[in-house]
C-alpha positions in Angstrom: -27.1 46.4 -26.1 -28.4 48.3 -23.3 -32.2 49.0 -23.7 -33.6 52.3 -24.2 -30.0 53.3 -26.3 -26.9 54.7 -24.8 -24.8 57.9 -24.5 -22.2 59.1 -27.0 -18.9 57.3 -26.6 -17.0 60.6 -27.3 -19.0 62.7 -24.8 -17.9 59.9 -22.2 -14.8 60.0 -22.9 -13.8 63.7 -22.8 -16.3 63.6 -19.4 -14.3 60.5 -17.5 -11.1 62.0 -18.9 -11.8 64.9 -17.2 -12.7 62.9 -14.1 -9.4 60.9 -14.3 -7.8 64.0 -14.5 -9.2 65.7 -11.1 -8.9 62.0 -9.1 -4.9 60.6 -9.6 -4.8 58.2 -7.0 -8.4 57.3 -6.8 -9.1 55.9 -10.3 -9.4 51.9 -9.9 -7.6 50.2 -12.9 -5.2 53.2 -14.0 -2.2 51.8 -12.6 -1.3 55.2 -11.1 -0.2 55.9 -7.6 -1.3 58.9 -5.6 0.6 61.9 -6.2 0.9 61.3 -9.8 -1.8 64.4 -11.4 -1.9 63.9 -15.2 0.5 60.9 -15.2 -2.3 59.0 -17.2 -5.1 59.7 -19.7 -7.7 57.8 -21.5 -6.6 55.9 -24.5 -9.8 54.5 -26.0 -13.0 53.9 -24.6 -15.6 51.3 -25.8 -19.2 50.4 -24.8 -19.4 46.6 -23.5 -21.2 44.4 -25.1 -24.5 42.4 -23.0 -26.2 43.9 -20.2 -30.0 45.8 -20.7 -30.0 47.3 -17.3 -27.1 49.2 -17.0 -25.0 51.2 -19.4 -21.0 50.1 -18.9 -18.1 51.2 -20.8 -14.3 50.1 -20.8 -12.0 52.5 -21.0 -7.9 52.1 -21.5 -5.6 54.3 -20.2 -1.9 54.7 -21.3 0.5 57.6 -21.5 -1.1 61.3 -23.3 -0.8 60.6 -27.1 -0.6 56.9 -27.2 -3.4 53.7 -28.0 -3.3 50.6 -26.8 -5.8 47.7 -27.2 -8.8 47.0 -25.7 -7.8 43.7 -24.1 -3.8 45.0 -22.9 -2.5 47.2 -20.3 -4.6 49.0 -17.0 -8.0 49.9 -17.6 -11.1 50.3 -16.1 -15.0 49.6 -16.0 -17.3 52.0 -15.8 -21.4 51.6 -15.3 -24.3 53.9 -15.4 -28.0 54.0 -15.2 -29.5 53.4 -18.5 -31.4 56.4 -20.2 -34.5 54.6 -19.5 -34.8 52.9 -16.8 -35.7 49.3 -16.1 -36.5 49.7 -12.0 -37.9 52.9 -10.7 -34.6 54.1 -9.1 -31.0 53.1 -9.7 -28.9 53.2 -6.7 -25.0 52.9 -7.6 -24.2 52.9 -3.6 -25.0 49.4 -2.7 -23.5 47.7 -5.8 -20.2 48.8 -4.6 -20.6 47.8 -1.5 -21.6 44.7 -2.1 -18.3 44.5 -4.4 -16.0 45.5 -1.7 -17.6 43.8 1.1 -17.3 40.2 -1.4 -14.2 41.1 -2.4 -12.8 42.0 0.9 -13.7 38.3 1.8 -11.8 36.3 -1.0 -14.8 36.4 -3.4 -13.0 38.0 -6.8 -15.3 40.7 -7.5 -13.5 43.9 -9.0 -12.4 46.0 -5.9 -12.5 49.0 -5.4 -15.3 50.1 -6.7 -15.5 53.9 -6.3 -18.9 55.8 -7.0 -18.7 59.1 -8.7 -22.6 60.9 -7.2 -21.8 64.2 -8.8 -23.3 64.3 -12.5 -21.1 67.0 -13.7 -18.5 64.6 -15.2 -21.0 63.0 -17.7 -24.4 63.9 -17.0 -25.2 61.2 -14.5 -23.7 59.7 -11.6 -21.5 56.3 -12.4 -19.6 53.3 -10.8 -16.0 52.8 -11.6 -14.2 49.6 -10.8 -10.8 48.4 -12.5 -11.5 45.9 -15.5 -10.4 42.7 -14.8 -9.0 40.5 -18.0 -10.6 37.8 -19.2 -13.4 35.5 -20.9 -17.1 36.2 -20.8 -19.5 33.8 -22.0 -23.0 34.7 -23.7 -26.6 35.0 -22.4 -27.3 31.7 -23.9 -24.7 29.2 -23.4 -26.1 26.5 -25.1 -25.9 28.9 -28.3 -22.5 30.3 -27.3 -19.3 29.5 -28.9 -16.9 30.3 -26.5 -18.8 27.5 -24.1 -20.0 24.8 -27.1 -16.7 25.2 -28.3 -14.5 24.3 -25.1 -15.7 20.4 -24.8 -17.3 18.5 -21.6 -14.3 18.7 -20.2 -13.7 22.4 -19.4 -17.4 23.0 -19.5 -17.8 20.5 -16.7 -15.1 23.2 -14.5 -17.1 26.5 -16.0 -20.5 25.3 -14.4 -18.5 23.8 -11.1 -16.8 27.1 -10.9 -20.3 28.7 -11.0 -21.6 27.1 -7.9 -18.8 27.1 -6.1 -19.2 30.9 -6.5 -22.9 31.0 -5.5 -21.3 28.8 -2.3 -18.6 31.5 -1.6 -21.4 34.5 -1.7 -23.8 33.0 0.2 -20.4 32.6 3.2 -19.9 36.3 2.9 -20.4 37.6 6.2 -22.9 40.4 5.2 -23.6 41.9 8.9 -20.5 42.3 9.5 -19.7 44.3 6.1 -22.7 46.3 6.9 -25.0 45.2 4.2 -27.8 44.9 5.9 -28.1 48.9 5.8 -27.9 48.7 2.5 -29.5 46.2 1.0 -33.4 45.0 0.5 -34.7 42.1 2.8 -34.5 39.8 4.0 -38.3 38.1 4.0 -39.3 36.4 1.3 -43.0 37.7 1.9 -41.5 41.4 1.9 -39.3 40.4 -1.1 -42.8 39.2 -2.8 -44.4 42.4 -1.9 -41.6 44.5 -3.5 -41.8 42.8 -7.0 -45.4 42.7 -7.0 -44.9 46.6 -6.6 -42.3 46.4 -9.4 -44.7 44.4 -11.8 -47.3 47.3 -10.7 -44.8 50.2 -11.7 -43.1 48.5 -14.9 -46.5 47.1 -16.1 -48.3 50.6 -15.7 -51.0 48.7 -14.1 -51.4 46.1 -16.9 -48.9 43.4 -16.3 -49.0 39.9 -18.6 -52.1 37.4 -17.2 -48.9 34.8 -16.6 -47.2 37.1 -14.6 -49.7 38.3 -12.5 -51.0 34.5 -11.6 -47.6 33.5 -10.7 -47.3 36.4 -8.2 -50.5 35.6 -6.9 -49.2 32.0 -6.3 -46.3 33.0 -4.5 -48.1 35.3 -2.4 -50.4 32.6 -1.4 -47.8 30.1 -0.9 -44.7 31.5 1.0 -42.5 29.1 2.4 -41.3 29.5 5.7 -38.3 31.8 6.6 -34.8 30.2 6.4 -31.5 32.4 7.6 -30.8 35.2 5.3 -27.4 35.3 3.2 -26.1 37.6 0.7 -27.5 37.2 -2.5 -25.8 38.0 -5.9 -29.1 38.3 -7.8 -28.3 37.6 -11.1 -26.6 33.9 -11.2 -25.4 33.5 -14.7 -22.1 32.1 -16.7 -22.4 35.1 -18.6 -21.5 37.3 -15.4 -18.5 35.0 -14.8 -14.9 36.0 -16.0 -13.2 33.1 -17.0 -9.1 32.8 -17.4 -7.6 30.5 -19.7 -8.1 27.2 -17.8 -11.7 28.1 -17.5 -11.2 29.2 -13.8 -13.3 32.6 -12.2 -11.2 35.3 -12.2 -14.2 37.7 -11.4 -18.2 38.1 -10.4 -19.4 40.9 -11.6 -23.1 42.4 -11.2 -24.7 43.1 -8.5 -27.6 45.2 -9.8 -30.1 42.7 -8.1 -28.1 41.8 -4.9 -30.2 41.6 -1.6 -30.6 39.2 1.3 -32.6 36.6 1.6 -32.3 32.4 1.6 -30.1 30.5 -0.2 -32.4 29.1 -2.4 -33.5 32.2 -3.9 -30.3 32.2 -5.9 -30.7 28.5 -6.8 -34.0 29.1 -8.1 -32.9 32.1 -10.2 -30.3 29.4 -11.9 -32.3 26.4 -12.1 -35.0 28.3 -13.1 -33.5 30.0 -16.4 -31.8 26.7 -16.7 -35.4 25.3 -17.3 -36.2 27.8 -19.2 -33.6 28.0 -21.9 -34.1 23.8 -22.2 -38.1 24.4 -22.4 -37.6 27.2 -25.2 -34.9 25.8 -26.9 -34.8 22.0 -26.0 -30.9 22.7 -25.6 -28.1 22.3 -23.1 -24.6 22.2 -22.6 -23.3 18.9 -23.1 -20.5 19.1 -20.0 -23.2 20.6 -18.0 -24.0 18.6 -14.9 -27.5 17.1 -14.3 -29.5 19.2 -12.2 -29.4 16.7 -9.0 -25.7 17.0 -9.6 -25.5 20.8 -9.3 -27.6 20.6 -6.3 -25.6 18.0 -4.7 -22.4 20.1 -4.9 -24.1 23.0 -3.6 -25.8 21.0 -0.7 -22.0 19.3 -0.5 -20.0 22.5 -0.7 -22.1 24.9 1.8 -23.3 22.1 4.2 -26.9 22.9 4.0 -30.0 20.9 2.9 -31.8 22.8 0.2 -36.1 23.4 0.8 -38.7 24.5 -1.3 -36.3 25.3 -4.4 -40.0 24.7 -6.9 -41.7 28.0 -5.1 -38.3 29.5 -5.7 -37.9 28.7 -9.0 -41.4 30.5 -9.7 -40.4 33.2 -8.1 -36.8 33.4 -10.0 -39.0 33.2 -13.3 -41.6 35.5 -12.7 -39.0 38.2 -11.7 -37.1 37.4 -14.7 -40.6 37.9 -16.9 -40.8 41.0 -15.3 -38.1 41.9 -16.0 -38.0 40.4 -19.8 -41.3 42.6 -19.7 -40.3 45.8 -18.7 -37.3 45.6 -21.7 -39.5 44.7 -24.3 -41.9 47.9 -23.2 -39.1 50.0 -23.3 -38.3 48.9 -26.8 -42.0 48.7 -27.8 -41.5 45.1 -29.0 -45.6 44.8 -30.3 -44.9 40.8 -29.7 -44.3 41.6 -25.8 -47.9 39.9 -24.8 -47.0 36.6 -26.7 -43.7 36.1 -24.9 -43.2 32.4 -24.5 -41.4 32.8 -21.5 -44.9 33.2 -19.6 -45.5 29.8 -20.8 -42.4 28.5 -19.1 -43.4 30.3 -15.8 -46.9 28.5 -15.9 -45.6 25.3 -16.8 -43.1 25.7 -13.8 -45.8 27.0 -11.8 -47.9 24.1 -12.6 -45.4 21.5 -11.7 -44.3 22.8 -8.3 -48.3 23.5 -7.6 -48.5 19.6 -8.8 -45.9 18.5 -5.9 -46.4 20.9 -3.6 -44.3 23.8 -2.8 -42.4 22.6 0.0 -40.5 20.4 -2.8 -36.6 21.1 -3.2 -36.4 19.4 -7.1 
């Protein structure tokens, strides 16, 4: 569930219903043509489940008067600051560009996704995308059933299908969709100096002692600049949708999309790969090694991976941050004992061990 709470299903619903209303033609998902004014309402709406920093909801429509079920028929997704926020401003515009621009370019991303800036629908500006069908695995997939439960097999294609994503992002041709207007970077130094600044504002000036040295080691420690690519941000399963044959059918957020090198988004999957094995002492079974996912990468995009350690510390520390800010929000009294600052030092104290420049 979304930290910080979230809205009232039935205010939502009576405010996008009202949006629907005022927009045939221009609601992705509804099915409905242009010309077609109160040819389609909202059925039911539901908040989704995962995600702490965004509010989304899926709403069904159908003909006035009727139901149908959450996982039939047209509908569409819907996403919204949270009521408290996890980054100092949250700016709906450059997720859907980044959707349309990847999705314009083969990547299946939900297209289009339309923003809604005026607040007088429900309160707060929103993103609205059609909802595409399918399979979504948990935050944790070696604790997830719908991934333990498929076998090495189709596991094996679920992590394949992963990279080979991270691969088709990074081709995206991001000057030309005109991302670079939009979207933070594409230094690694400048990218250093923005989290620091996030860790400054989320931390109110008291951030964990693991988090600030492993800032303070990147900072000292930047590794030369490599050609910028677009990056998704957030490299997980769990933003996957998977069809039946355990193929991606969509990519879905882009809340920490920038630009930057390649390896940043490697090091944001190794890295809560190591993570989840140092915490838990757990992996998927069909899983590949991790030389093996970096040799498809390397394989599949034609470039030699560099200093993937300093990324990886990087990756972690922004995801302690971020782990940080949530449990704040929550007022988790446990927050200055989390265990994930002793996976960042550990990490930090094996790439400082082999020296930054290394790429495993």
């Amino acid at each position: 569930m979304v930290t910080g709470g979230r809205r009232d299903d039935g205010a939502l619903a009576q405010g996008l219903g009202r949006w629907v209303a005022a927009h045939p033609g221009l609601v992705p998902g509804s099915g409905v043509a242009g010309g077609e004014p109160g040819g389609v309402e909202i059925a039911r709406l539901a908040h989704a489940e995962g995600g702490m920093a965004n509010e989304t909801v899926l709403v069904e429509f159908g003909p006035t008067g009727t139901e149908t079920g959450m996982d039939t028929g047209p509908g569409m997704a819907v996403r919204l600051a949270p009521l408290v926020p996890t980054f100092p401003g949250y700016d709906l515009g450059p997720q859907a560009a980044v959707q349309n621009a990847v999705a314009a370019s083969g990547v299946p991303a939900p297209a289009p996704a339309v923003v809604e800036p005026d607040p007088k629908w429900i309160g707060t500006p929103f993103l609205a995308m059609p909802r595409v069908r399918g399979d979504i695995a948990g935050p944790a997939p070696a604790f997830d059933s719908y991934v333990m439960d498929a076998g090495p097999a189709f596991q094996r294609v679920m992590h394949d299908g992963l990279i080979d994503t991270v691969v088709a992002v990074h081709d995206v041709s991001w000057d030309t969709a005109g991302l670079g207007d939009v979207l933070a970077g594409p230094g690694v130094r400048d990218a250093v100096e923005r989290w620091t600044a996030y860790v400054e504002w989320s931390s109110e000036g008291d951030p964990l002692p693991a988090l600030a040295r492993a800032l303070d080691w990147c900072a000292r420690h930047v590794p030369p600049e490599r050609d910028p690519v677009l990056l998704w941000g957030d490299v997980r399963l769990g933003n996957l949708v998977f069809d039946a044959e355990r193929q991606v059918v969509a990519v879905l957020d882009w809340d920490l999309a920038s630009l930057g090198p390649r390896e940043s988004d490697l090091g944001w999957h190794f890295g809560l790969d190591f993570m989840m094995q140092e915490l838990f002492g757990r992996r998927v079974p069909g899983f590949p090694s991790r030389l093996e996912a970096l040799e498809r990468y390397e394989r599949r995009s034609g470039y030699e991976v560099q200093h993937l350690a300093w990324h990886e510390v990087f990756a972690l520390a922004r995801a302690l941050a971020i782990n940080d800010r949530h449990q704040r929000i929550s007022g988790d009294r446990r927050r200055r004992d989390n265990p994930m600052g002793d996976v960042l030092l550990a990490r930090l104290e094996a790439a400082a061990g082999q020296g930054s420049a290394a790429a495993t």
